[in-house]
Structures are given as C-alpha cells and as structure tokens.
N, C-alpha and C positions, 0 to 999 in steps of 0.2 A: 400433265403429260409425263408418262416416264423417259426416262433418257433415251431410250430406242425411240420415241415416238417425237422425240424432240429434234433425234439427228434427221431424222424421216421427213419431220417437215422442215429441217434447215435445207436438205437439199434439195426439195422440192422448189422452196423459195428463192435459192440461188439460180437454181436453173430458169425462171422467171425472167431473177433479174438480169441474164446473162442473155435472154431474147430481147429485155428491155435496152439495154446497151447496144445491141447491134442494130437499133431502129435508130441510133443517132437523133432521138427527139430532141426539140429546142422549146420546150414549154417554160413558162413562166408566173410564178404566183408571190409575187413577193410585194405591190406598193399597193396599196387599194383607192386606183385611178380608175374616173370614172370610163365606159368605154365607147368607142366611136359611135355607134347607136345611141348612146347616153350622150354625148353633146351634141348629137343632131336635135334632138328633142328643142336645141334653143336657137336652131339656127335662123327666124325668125327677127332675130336680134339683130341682123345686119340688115340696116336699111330699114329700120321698122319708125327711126324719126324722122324720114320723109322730109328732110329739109327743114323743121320744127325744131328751133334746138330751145324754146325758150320752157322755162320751168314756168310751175304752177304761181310761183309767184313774180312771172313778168323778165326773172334772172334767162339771162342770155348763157346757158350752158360752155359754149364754147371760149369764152374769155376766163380773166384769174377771181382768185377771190374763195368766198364757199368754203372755209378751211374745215369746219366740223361738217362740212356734206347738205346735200338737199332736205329741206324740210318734207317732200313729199316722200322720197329714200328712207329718212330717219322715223315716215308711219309706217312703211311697209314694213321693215325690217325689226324696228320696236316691240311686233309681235310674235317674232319668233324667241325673241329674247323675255317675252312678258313685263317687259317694263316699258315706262312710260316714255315717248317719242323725243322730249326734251332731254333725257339722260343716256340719249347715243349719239353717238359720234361715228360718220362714213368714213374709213379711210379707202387706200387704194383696192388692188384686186387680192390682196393676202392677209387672211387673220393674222398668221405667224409671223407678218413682217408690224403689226400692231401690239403682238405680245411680245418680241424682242426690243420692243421699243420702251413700253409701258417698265419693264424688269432695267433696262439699259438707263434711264430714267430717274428709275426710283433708288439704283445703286448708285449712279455717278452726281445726282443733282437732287434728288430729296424729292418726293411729292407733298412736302409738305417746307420748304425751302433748302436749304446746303444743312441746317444740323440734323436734318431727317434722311440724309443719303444712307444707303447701308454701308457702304464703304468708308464710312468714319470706322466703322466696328471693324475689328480684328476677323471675328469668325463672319461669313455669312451662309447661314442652310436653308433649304427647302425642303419640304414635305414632297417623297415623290408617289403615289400607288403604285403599287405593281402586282401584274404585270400592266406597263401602260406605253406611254406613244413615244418613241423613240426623239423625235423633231424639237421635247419639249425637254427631255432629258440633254438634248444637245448645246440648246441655248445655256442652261446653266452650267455645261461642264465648260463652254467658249468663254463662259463671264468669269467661273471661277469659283462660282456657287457649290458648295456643297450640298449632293444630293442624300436625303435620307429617305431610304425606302420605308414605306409601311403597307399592308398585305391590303388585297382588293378581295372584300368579301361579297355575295351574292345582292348584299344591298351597296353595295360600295364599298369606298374605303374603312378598312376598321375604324373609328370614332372613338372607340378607348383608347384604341394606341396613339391616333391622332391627337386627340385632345390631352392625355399624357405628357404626350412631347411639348406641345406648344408651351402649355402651363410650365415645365420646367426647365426650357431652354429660351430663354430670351434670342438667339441667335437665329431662330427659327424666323423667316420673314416672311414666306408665301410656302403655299400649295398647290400644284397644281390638280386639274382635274378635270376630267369629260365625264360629263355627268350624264347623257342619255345615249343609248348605245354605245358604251365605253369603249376607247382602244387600247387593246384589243379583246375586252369575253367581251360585249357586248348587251354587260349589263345595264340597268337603269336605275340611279340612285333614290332608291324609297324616301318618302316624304320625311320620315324620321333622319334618315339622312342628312336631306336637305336642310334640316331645321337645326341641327346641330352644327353643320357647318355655318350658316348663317349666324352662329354663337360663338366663334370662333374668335373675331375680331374682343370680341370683351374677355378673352383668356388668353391669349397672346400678349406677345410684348408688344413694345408701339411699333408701329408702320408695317406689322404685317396686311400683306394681302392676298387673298383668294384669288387663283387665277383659273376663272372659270371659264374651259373651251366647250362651250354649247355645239362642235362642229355638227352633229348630227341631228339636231331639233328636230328637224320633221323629217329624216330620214327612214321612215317606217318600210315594213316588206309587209305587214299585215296590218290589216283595219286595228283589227285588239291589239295593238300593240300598247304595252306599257306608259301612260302619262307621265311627264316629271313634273315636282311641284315646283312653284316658281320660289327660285331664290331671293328674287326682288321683295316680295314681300314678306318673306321671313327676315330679312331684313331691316325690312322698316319694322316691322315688330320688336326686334333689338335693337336697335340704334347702331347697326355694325353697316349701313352704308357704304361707307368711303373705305374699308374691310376688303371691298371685295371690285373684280373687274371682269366682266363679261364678255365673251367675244361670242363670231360667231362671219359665214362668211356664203357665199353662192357657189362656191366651188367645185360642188358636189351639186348643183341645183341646174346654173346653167353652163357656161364654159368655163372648164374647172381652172384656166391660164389667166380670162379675161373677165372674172366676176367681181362681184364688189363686197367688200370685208367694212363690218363694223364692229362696235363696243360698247359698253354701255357698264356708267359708273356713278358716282353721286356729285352735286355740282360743282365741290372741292375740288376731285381728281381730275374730272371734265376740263375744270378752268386751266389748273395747273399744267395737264398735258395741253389743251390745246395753246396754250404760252409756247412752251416746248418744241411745241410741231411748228408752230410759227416760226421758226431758226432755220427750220430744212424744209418749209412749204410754201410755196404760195395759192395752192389749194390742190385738191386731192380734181380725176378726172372724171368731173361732175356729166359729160355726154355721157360716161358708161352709167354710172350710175343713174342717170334719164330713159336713157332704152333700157334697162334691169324695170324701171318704173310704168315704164309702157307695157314693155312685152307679161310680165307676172300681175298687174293690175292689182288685188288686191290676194287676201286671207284664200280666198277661195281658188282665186288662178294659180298661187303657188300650190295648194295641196292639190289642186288636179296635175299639175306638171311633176309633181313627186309620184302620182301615182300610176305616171308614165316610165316614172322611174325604177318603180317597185316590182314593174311588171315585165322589166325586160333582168331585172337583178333578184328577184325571187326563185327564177328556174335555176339560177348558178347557186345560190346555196340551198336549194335542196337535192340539186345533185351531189354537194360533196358532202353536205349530212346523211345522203342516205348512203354512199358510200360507206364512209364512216361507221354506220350502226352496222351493215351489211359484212362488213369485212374485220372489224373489230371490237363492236358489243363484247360485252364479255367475255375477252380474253382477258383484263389486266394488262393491256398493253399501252390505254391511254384513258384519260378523259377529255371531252370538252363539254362545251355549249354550245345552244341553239340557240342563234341571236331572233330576233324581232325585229331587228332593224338595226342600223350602220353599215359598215364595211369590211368585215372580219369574224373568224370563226378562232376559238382561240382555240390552242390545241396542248395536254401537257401530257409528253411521253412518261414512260420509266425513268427515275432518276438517272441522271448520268448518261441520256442517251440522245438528246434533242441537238447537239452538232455533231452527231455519228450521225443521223439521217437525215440533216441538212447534207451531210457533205456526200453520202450513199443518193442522195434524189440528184444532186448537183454531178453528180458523178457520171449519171445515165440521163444529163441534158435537161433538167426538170429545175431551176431555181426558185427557193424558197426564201422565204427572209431570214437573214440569218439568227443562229441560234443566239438568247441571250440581248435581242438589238431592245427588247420590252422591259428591260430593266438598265438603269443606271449604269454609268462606262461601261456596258455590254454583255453586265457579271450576274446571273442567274443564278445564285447560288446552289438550284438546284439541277441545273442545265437541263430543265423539261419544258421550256414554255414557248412553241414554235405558232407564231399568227401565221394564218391565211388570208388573203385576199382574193376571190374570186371572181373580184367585179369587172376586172379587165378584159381577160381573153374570151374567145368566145365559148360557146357552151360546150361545144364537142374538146376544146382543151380542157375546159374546167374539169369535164369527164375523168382526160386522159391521165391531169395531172393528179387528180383527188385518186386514181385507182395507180400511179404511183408514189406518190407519197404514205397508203397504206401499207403496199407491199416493202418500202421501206421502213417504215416503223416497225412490221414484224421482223422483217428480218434482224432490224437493231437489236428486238426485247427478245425473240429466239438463241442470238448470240450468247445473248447478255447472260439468261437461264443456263446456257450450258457452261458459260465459263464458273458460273458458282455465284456468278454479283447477284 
C-alpha cells in the first residue's frame, strides 16, 4: 500500500474501532477452560455409584489407604499414557499439583536419595520450549529454577539446540514438554522427535528428567488427526526409563475442578515418590477416582465421550480460523496455525506488536491472554506470540471476539507501517 492508501485504511479502521468501544463489550478469550456444555457431557458422574463403593478388587473406596490409586483407574488411564498399568500412579484431581511435586522433590530430597537433590548444586536450569504453557514456566520461576528457552519447531522442540545444551551443561536437570497438541501452536511432536528425546537421559548429566505433560492425549477435533509415538517405548529401547515422568489428567475429559490426574515413571521413581507422598497422604480420593471408572468404562467410552467433545469445540475454532484467513491472509500482518486438536490457536503478530493489541482488544472490553505469558518471566523477545483460547465462551462470543481481535491486529500492523517500524 502506498502511504495515501495506508492512512485511508487507518481511518477506516479506527472508526471501527470507535463503534467497537461504544458497544461496551465484555468478551473473553484468554484460559482454555472447558465450557458449561463441555462438563455437562459428565454429569452422569454424580450418583452413578449407586451406593457401591467397593472396587474391583473387594477395596472399600470410601476408607484410607490406596496411596498409588486404584488398579482398575491405573488400566484405564495407562492407556492414555501408552505404558503399562503397574508404572502409574493416581493422584488427586490436578496433574499440575503432581508435577510441582515430582520437581519440588527431586530439588529438595533427591529421587535418587539427599546426594541426588538438585539443590546441592549451585546453578539449577530447565529446558523450556517456546512459545509454551505459562503454569509450567511458573512452577520453576516459584522454585528458583532457571528457565532456558529453546524455539518450538513444527515437529517440536528443536532437538539440536536441545541436545546441545544438555550435553554441555550439566546444570540442565529437566525439560519440560507437551507433546500432543502443544501449548499453545498446537503441534504434535513427530516420532523422530520422540525418539530423540527418549535419548536424552544418556546425554544429560545425572538426575535429569523429562517432564512430560501428555494434557491433550486424546484431545482430537478430527478423526485424522496426528498420532504421537509413545515415549514409553523409546524408552525402553534406551535404557533412559527413570529419565523421564509422564503426566496426564481428566480435566479436559470430564469435570475439569473434580477429575483425576495420574503419572507414570519407572519403578525407581514410582517407589521413591510414592515414599515421599506417604509424608503428606494417607491416600489420594479413591470414590472419584471409582465413578471416573464407572462412568468412561473402557478405551472406547473415553474416545466416544471426546467425541462429544470435539463436536461441541470444533465449530469455535473454525470460526476463529476462518476469521483469521478472511480478514488477514496475506496481508503480512500475522501468522498462525490450524491445530488438530487441544485448546489453543497460536497467533504471531508483527514484531513489536502483540501487547499493543492485547491492550487495543482489552481496551474495547475483549481480554486476551496476556502478551508474552508463553514464554518464561513473561519476556517474548519478540513481543509476537498472543494464544487464543476458544473453548470457553459461547460460539456467537468466539465470533465476536475472533472479528475483534482481527481488527486489532490490523490496526497495530497499519500503525506500525506508517510510523516507518
């Protein structure tokens, strides 16, 4: 565009957004929480043990006890994780409150006794991708941990720059990672991926560990959607086992406040934490975890109840992708991706402009997550990388807020052109 045709559509654009402003809207797109439709899908769940509290093997649900979870729990959930049902462990209703533990753990007390803690050592870092999940960046910066970013490429995390660091930093002690519908592009880490990081543990220094948040397993929006290979078995093909810690949780499956979160590690780690957990438990709450077992039955009741899930969360983002192509295909004003599945559309504006139009959307009543929350203490080096979440509001919001949030991106990148950046 020439500069006459630039100011032409600045003021076109502002007058927009100066209609947008006087509508006082209060839209929202910032956590990717499941939405009121989405936990009804489970509501089933209350009252579905009919006064039956005993488990498959004779255990009376409602007393103490059960600290690594129900053996019935630990086959259903085994297979979301692809490994074998002896090597997971049920805790409460929150993966995140099992990987602040596992990390809290293995700094303060050692997984492998007191001279294995990382907190003997002077430095302690982490491997973080980015752009990635805010919750995970947080725990390390509350412990102390030093976060080191490394870029998230189309099959995942770079693997050179990974493998790089590990090998020359003994300080390095975990990774984190979400490996299937990443957060937030929404990628799916290619098998070569997989297999490289399950090599991990034998070029590292000691007691590092993979911390792998599977949250999205069967989170699909399409049948074709992308397979991940299982880590577990690349694994045992290296001997890197006890390397690595798997999570994973119902939160997204059936009530995102009262589901049940597991893990799964090698029988070292297992033992060591469930010592551990024994200090702060007398067992996790084995009812919920019985009605999770009842109400999803097996392999096939969970993926039909995802698929109840796909079909109420598949029309919200392809309203704000078609937005997106509709309103800003080829101008150079951004890029993203089209996920397959999870909870998030990632979005990278014009350098230098992603909290100009967080705070332009926030401005005319639209909040988005804030700029920069996807990388480490909040610092996006490039201040482009804005997540979406659309799985909350309803569809006619997702609409309203995906057709403001465009109009704020152009007007950021329109600005931006004329001042000469």
């Amino acid at each position: 565009m020439s500069g006459e045709q630039l100011q032409a559509e600045l003021q076109a654009l502002e007058s927009r957004y100066t209609e947008l402003a006087a509508r006082q809207l209060k839209l929202d797109l910032t956590r990717g929480k499941p939405s009121a439709a989405q936990v009804a899908l489970s509501d089933a769940l209350d009252g579905i043990l009919g006064g039956n509290y005993r488990a498959a093997d004779g255990t009376d649900v409602r007393n103490y006890g059960g600290l690594d979870g129900l053996p019935e729990a630990k086959q259903l959930f085994a297979g979301m994780l692809e490994m074998p049902a002896d090597a997971i462990l049920i805790g409460g209703n929150s993966s995140l409150t099992l990987m602040y533990a596992v990390i809290d753990f293995a700094l303060s007390f050692g997984l492998r006794g007191p001279e294995s803690a990382w907190g003997n050592s002077d430095e302690v870092k982490f491997l973080c991708p980015v752009p990635g999940y805010d919750r995970h960046f947080a725990i390390c910066e509350h412990l102390g941990i030093e976060m080191v970013p490394v870029p998230m490429l189309a099959t995942g995390p770079d693997m050179d720059a990974v493998e790089k660091l590990v090998a020359a930093d003994p300080a390095i002690k975990g990774m984190w990672c979400v490996p299937r519908f990443s957060n937030p592009t929404g990628c799916v880490y290619s098998r070569a991926t997989v297999e490289r990081l399950a090599q991990l543990g034998n070029i590292a220094g000691d007691d590092f560990v993979l911390m792998y948040d599977n949250a999205y397993a069967v989170h699909t929006l399409y049948p074709d959607a992308e397979p991940l290979a299982s880590l577990y078995a690349a694994c045992e093909r290296h001997g890197t086992l006890d390397s690595v810690f798997q999570f994973g949780s119902t939160s997204k499956i059936t009530f995102a406040g009262a589901g049940v979160a597991f893990m799964g590690s090698s029988p070292a780690n297992l033992a060591a934490f469930k010592q551990h957990l024994g200090f702060q438990s007398i067992g996790p709450d084995k009812v919920n975890q019985l009605r999770h077992v009842r109400f999803l039955g097996d392999a096939e009741g969970l993926a039909a109840l995802m698929g109840k899930h796909a079909e109420l969360l598949r029309p919200r983002f392809e309203a704000v992708l078609e937005i997106l192509e509709a309103e800003l295909a080829g101008t150079g004003m951004g890029e993203w991706l089209s996920p397959r599945g999870g909870y998030f559309i990632s979005f990278n504006t014009r350098p230098g402009l992603a909290k100009t139009v967080v705070k332009l959307a926030a401005d005319v009543g639209v909040a988005l997550t804030p700029a920069g929350a996807t990388f480490p203490y909040g610092n996006d080096p490039e201040d482009s990388n804005i997540r979406l979440a659309p799985s909350f509001p309803s569809l006619e919001d997702v609409q309203a807020t995906a057709e403001v949030f465009a109009l704020c991106v152009k007007l950021a990148s329109v600005r931006q052109r004329l001042a000469g950046n």
